[in-house]
C-alpha positions in Angstrom: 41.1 -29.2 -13.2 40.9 -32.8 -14.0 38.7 -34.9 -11.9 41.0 -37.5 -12.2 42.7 -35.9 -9.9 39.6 -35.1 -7.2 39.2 -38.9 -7.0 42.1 -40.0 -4.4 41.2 -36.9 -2.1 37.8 -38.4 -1.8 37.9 -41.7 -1.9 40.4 -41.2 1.2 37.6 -39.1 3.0 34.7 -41.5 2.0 37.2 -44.6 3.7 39.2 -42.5 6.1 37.8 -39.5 7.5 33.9 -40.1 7.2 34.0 -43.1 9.2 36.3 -41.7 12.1 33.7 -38.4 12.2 30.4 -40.3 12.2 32.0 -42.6 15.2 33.0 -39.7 16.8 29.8 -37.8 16.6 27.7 -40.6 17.3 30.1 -40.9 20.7 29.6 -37.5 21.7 26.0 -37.7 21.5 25.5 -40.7 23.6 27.3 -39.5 25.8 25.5 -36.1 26.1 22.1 -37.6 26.5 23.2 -39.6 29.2 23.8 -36.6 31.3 26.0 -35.9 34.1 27.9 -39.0 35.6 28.0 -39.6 39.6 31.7 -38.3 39.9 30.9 -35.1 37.5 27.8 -34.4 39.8 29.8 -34.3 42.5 32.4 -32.3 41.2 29.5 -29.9 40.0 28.2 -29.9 43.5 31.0 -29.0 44.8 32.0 -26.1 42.7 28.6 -24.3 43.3 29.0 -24.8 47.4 33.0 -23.3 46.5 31.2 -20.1 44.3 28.9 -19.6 46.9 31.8 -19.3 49.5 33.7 -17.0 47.2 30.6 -14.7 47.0 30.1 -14.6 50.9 34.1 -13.7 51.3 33.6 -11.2 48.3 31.0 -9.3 50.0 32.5 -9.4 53.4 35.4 -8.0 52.3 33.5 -5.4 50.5 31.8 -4.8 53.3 34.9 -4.3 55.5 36.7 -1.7 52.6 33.5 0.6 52.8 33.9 1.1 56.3 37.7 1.1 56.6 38.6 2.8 53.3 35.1 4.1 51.9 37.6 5.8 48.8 38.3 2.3 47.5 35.8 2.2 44.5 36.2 5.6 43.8 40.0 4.4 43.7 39.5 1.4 41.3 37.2 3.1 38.6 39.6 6.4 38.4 42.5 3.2 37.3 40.0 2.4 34.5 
């Protein structure tokens, strides 16, 4: 191959690419050792108080198959 040929491909990356990717990755890393923002803490927040709600309902629901239909696990692995 001639490496003639090689040169425009990589003078394009060395002017284009490189540039736009060290930026970019420089960006992300700020941003990732600043940690969570107020807003994203929140929203963090609140998705933990929302799993913990789902887990409760889970359980009582569970909780109310075993006594009304006990069969109901037996039911679900047998589909498996």
């Amino acid at each position: 191959m001639d490496p003639e040929v090689l040169i425009v491909p990589i003078v394009l990356f060395l002017v284009v690419v490189a540039p736009i990717w060290l930026v970019l990755h420089y960006k992300s890393k700020r941003q990732v050792s600043q940690g969570l923002s107020e807003d994203e803490f929140k929203q963090l927040n609140e998705l933990i108080t929302r799993a913990d709600k789902m887990g409760q309902r889970i359980e009582t629901l569970e909780a109310i198959l075993d006594t009304e239909a006990p069969e109901w696990r037996a039911k679900d692995d047998s589909s498996k």
